[in-house]
C-alpha positions in Angstrom: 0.0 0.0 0.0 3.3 2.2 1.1 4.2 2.4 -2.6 0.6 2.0 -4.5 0.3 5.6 -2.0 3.2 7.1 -3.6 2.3 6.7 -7.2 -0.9 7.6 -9.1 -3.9 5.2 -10.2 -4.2 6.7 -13.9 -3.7 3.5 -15.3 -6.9 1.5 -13.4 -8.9 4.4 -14.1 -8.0 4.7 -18.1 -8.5 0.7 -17.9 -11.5 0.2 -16.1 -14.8 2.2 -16.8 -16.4 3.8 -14.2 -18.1 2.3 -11.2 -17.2 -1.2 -12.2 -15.4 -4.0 -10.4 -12.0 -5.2 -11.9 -11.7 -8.4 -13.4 -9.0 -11.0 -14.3 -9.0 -10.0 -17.6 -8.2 -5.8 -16.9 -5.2 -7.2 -15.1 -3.9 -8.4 -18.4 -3.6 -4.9 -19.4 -2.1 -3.5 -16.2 0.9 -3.9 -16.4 2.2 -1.0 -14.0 0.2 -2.5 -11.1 2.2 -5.5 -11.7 5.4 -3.6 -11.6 4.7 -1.8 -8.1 3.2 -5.5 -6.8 6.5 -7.3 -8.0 8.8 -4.6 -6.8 6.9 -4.3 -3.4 7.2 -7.7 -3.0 10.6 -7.5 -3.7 11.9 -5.0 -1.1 9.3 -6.0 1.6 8.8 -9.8 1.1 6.4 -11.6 3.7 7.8 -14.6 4.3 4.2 -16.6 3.7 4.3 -15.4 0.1 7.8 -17.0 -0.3 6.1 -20.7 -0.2 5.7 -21.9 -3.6 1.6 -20.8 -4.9 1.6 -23.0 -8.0 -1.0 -25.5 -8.7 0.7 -29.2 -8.8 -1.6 -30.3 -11.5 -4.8 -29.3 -13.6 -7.7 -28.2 -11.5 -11.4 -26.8 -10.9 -12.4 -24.8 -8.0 -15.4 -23.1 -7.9 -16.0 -23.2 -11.5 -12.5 -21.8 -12.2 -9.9 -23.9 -14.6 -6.1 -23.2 -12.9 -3.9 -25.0 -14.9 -0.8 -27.2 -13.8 2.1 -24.8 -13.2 -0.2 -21.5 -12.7 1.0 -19.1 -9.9 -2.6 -18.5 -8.8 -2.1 -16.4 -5.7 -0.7 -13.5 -7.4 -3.9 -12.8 -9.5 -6.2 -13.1 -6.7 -3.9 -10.4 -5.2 -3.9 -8.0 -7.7 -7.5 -8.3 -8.7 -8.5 -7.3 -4.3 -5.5 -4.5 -4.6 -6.7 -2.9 -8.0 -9.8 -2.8 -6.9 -8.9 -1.4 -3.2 -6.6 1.2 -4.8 -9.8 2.2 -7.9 -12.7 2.2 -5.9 -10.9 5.2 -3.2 -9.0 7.9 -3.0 -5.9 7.8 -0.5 -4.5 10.7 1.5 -2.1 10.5 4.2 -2.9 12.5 7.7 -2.6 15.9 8.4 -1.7 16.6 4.3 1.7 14.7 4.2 2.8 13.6 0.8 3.9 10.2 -0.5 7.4 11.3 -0.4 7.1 12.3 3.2 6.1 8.7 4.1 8.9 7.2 6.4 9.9 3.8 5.2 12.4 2.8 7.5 11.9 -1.0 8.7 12.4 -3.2 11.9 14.6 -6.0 11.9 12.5 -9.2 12.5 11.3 -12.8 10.6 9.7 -10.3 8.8 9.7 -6.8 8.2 7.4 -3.9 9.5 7.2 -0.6 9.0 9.2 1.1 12.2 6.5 3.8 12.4 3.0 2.4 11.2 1.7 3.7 8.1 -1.3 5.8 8.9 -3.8 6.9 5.8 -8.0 7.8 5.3 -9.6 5.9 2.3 -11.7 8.8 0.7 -14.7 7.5 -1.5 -13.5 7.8 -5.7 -16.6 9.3 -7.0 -17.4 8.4 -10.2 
């Protein structure tokens, strides 16, 4: 969210018409979400993502095909924060920018945010 917070959502709003929900196939066409999901998840990896999320062999669940060798878990993230970051404006307290945000990290299994990030979701209006 740190970084989604420091960089603007023109690309889901040019994509995605207003009002609706974004689907698996938008995502094919986003490709700067996918950058700032790859590149958060490279400097601030959590160490449950780290296990393997590829499917061993063909499946169906819930009516959806995944195919042997699909890293499913990465689509079903980006489709919850594409639509988290198109459905609201984000502003930081008291009129901080993105570039004020502090991003220094505690030492740990994982990291976290030495000072926790703090932000108001604002309604997008269509």
């Amino acid at each position: 969210m740190t970084e989604l917070l420091r960089h603007p959502r023109k690309e889901l709003r040019e994509i995605v018409r207003k009002g609706e929900h974004i689907t698996e196939d938008d995502l094919i066409e986003m490709h700067y979400l996918k950058a700032v999901m790859k590149e958060t998840l490279r400097l601030h990896p959590p160490v449950p993502l780290l296990v393997p999320r590829i499917a061993a062999q063909d499946v169906e669940i819930g009516g959806y095909k995944i195919n042997a060798k699909t890293h499913f878990a990465m689509a079903v993230n980006e489709i919850a924060l594409a639509n988290i970051v198109h459905k609201f404006d984000w502003a930081l307290p008291g009129g901080a920018s993105g570039e004020d945000l502090d991003m220094t990290e505690s030492t740990g299994v994982t990291a976290h945010k030495k000072d926790p990030l703090r932000f108001v979701a604002i309604p997008y209006l269509f």
